[in-house]
N, C-alpha and C positions, 0 to 999 in steps of 0.2 A: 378499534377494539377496546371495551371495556374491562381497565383492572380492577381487581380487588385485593383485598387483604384478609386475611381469615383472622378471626376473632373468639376465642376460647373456643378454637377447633371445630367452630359452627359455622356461627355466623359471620358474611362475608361485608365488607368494609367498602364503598365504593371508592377507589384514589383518583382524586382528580387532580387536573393540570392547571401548571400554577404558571401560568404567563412571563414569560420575560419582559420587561416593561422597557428597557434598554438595550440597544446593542451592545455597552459595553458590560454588562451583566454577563452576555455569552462571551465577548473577548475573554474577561476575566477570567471568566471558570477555565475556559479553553485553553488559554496561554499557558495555567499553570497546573494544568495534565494532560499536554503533550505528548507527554511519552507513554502516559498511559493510555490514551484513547488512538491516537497514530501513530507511535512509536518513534515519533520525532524530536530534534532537540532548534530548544528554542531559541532564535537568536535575536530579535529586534522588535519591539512595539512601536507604534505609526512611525513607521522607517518612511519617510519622504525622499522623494528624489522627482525632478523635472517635472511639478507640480501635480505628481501623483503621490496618496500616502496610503501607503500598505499597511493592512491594519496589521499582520502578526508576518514576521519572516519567519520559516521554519527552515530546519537543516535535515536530509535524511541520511542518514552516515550508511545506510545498507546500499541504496543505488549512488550516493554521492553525488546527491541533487540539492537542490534548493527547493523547497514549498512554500508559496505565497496563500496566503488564507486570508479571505475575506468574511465579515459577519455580516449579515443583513437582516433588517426588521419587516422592510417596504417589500412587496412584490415587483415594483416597476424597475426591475432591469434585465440587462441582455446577457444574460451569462457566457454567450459565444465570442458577444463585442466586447466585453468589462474581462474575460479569461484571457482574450487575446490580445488584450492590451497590455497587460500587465506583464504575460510573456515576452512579447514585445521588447515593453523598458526592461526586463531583466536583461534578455538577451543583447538590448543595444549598448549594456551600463555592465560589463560582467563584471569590471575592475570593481566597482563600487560595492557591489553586491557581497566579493573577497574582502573586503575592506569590512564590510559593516560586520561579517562573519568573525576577522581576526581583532577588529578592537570590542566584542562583547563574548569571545567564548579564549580561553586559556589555548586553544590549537590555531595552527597557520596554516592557510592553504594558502596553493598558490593557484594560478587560472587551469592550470594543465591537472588539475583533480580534482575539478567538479567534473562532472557526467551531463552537461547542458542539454543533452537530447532527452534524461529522463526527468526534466523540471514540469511543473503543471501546477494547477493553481484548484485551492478546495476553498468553497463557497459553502456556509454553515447559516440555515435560518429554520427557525420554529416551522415554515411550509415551504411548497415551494410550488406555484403555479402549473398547471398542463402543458401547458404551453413552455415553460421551462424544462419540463422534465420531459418534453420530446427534444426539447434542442439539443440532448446531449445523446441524442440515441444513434451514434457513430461509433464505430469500430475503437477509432485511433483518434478519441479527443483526449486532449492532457487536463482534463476540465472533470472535480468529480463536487457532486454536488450532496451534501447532509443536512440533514435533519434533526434540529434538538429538540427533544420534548422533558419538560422538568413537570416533577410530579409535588401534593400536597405531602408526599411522606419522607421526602428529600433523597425522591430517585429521579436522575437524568438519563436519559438516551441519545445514542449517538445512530442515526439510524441512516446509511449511504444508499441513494437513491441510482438502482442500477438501469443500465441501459437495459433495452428489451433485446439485447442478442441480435441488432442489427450488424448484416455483412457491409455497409457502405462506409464506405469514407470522407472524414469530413474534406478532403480533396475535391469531391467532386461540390462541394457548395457555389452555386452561380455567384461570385461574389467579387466584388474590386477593393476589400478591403486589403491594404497592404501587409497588416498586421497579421491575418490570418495566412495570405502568403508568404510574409517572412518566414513565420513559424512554423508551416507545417514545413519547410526548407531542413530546418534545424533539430526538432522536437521528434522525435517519434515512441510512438505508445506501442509497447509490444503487447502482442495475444499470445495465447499458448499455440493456436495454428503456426505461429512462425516457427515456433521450435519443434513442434512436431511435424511440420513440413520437412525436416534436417534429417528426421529418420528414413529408413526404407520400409516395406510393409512390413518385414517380420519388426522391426524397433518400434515403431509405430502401434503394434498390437502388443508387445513386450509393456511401452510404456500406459496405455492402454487397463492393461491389468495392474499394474502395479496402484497407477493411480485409485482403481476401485479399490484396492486393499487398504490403501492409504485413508482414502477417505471412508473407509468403515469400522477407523481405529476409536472414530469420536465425531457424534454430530455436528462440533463446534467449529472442522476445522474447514479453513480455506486456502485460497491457492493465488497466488497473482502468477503473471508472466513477468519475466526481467530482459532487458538487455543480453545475460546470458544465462541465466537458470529460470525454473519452475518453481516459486518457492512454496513450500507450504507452511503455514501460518495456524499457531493454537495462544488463542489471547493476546493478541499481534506479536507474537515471539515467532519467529522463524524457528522451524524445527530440522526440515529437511529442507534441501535442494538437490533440480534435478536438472541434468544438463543433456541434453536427446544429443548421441550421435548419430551418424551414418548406418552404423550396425551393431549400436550397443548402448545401454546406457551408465551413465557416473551419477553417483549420489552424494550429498554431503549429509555427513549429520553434524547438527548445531551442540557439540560434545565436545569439552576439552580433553585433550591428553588424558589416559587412565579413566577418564567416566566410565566407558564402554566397555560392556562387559561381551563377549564375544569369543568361545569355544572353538570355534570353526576356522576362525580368525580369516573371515572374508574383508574385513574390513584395514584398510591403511590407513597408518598414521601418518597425516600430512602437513600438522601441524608447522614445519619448517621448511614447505613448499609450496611456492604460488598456485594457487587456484583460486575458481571462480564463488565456489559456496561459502557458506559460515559454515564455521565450528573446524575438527583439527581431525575429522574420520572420512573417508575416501571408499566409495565402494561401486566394485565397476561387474555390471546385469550383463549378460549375454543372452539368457532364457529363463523360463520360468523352475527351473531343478530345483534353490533351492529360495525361492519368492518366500517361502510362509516363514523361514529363517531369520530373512532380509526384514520383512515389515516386522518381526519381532525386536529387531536391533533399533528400527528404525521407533518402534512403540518406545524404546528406552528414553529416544531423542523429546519424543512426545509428551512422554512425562516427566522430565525435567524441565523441559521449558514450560511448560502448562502450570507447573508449581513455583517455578522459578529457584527451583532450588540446585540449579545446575553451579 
């Protein structure tokens, strides 16, 4: 699709695309906004290990995983064999991976706080062949593939190339590679079906509406599945999470102590109780009585993260 630029409010400007000439042109920009384009922190440039070298290690403190990111110029590779390799070495080398984490970031982990089943690997190239962008079209690949387009007026895109909502699993691939059998052992990619599998029909149609109300707060927002919440996401800020029970649901708002402004006072301060969401406000659904309240509180969550001015 063709941009432009408007010109003394008339006339429209054609922007054209200005080539990356290098890989490490993309590493570059990549590495050093992390956290502004995936919300990751950065921990190693060509980190080598057992004559693999990873172009960029990433850290994601929200699932407490590891992200390996790859940049590429050429077309010619296998994103299903080159993702699951590299999973693979992580998962065979986890010591090393903690290592390479504690001597480039001021924090210490130890092997029992990473989250190893939510690790996956993102592949970053100006295109990306048919033929690649069908191999990812599984359920439950840890494997997400982007797209960068740099323009003449010094705008970049980050553009994530989604599966087409296939039910299958990369399980059932005919395949003797070991690699892909280790990992899908160890790794697994949640959907939102798994957690709203956990409800019953009336929490299921509870969460159901909410989420519509949710998403009609703002065009921009989205949602991943987690390990154990629903998140949903404005500018890759976590705003809300949702955690589907049996017969009810729990919200988190991404809100420190006293942000929250709340009359009703449906909401708890949880601040200095484990649970699963961000942020320190706790709010537990049974029906829809008082939903248009709720996504008000929850709008509060939405625009402080959205501005960042939480």
């Amino acid at each position: 699709m063709a941009l432009f630029r408007i010109e003394n409010n008339e006339c429209l400007e054609n922007i054209k695309e200005q080539p990356f000439k290098l890989e490490k042109e993309i590493q570059s920009l990549t590495e050093n906004n992390l956290k502004g384009i995936f919300g990751l922190e950065f921990v190693k440039s060509e980190f080598s290990l057992n004559n693999f070298r990873i172009d960029s290690l990433a850290y994601d403190r929200d699932t407490k995983c590891f992200v390996i990111i790859e940049y590429k110029r050429d077309k010619n590779f296998s994103v299903i064999d080159q993702g699951y390799a590299y999973l693979s070495l992580m998962l065979n080398n986890k010591a090393d991976f903690i290592l390479e984490f504690n001597e480039n970031t001021t924090e210490t982990l130890k092997r029992n706080d990473i989250d190893w089943s939510q690790s996956r690997v993102i592949f970053i190239s100006p295109s990306f062949t048919t033929y690649q962008k069908e191999a990812i079209n599984f359920k439950d690949l840890p494997i997400e593939l982007w797209e960068i387009k740099r323009y003449n007026n010094k705008t970049v895109n980050y553009n994530q190339i989604k599966s087409s909502g296939a039910q299958e699993s990369v399980k059932t691939i005919n395949t003797q590679d070991k690699n892909i059998e280790k990992v899908t052992k160890e790794i697994r990619v949640y959907i939102e079906t798994d957690h709203i599998n956990k409800g019953n029909t009336e929490t299921q149609e509870l969460y159901e509406k909410l989420k519509d109300g949710v998403l009609n707060l703002d065009d921009n927002i989205t949602f991943q599945a987690k390990k154990q919440t629903v998140g949903y996401k404005i500018e890759d800020n976590i705003f809300l999470d949702v955690v589907i029970l049996a017969k009810s649901l729990k919200m988190y708002l991404n809100l420190k102590s006293g942000e929250l402004q709340d009359e009703k006072e449906l909401a708890r301060d949880v601040s200095n109780v484990g649970h699963w969401g961000n942020g320190s406000y706790e709010i537990k659904m049974n029906d829809t009585e008082n939903i248009e309240y709720i996504l008000s509180l929850i709008k509060q969550s939405l625009r402080l993260n959205k501005y960042n001015v939480s």
